[in-house]
N, C-alpha and C positions, 0 to 999 in steps of 0.2 A: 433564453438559452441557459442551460444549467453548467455546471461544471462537477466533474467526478475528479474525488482526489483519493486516491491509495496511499497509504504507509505498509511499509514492511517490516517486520523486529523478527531478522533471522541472526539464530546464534546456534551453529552446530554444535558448539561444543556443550550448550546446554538443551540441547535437543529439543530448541525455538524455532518454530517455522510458522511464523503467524500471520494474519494479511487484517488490517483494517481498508473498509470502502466508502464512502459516504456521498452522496449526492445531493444537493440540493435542486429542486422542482416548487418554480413556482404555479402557482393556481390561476384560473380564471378571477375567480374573487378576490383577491387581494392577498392573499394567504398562501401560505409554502408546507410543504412535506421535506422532511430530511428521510433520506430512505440510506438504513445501512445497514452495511453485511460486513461481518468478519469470522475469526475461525481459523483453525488449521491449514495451511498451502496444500490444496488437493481435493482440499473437500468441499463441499458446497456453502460449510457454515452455517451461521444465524443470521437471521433478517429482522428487519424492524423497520417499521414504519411511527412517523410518529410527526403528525400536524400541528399547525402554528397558525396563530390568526393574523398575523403581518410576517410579508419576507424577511423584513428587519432582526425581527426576533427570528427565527429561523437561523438567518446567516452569524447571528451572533450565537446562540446555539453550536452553530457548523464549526465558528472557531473553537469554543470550547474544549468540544469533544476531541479536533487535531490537535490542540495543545496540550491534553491531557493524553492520549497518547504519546504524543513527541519526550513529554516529561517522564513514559513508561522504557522508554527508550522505541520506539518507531521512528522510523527514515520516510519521508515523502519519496514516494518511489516516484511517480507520477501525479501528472494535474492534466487533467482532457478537456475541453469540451465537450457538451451531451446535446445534439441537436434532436428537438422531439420530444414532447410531453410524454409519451407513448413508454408504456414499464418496458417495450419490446428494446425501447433507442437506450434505456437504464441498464438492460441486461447486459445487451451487444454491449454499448460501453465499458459494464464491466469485465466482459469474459476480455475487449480488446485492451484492454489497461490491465488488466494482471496479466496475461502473457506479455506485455509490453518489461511492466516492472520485475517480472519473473527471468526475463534475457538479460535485464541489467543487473539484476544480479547474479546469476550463474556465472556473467562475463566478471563481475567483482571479486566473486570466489574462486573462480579459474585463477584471476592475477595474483590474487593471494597465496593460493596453491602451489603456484611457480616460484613466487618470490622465497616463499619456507622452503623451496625443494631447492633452489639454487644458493640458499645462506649453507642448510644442511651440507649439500655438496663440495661447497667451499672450505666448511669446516672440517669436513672427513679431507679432503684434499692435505689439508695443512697439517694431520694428526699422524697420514701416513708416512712411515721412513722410506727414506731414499735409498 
């Protein structure tokens, strides 16, 4: 069983809308593939494939790359399971984990939204004369 983990680094105000993906897939032989996608929210992105002669190194690879993200400022949006050697169970995975991470964030920015519009409000409230 593999596991698909997403980060997101969305910042409208500097017009960030980015997605890291990464999967780990281990092999019949002893050995693992990190397969990953990132890129602009929307677009398909770039792909990478890139093999390891023990899962070991792989997985410690897999951290790397989420820590070095994390450190670029990326949020774990999501963490799934991937049931399925199959690039088909990778895909589906991904398309279901970013629309996953893509509704928790919209619900994120929605509250955010609210919360500025009801400070604003408040504050026009208190500026106006009676």
């Amino acid at each position: 069983m593999s596991e698909l983990t997403i980060l997101l680094s969305i910042n409208p105000a500097q017009n960030r809308f980015r997605f890291f993906a990464i999967v780990l897939r281990r092999l019949s032989d002893g050995g693992a593939e990190l397969h990953r996608r990132w890129g602009r929210l929307g677009t398909e992105g770039r792909h990478e494939v890139e093999s390891f002669s023990t899962a070991r190194l792989a997985e410690t690879a897999r951290a790397d790359l989420i820590a070095r993200r994390r450190r670029r400022g990326y949020d774990i949006a999501r963490s799934l399971p991937v049931s399925g050697d199959s690039e088909f169970a990778a895909l589906a995975a991904w398309e279901v984990g970013l629309a996953l991470a893509l509704e928790s964030m919209r619900r994120r920015l929605t509250a955010r939204r609210e919360e500025a519009r009801a400070a604003f409000d408040s504050r026009a409230q208190l500026s106006l004369p009676i």
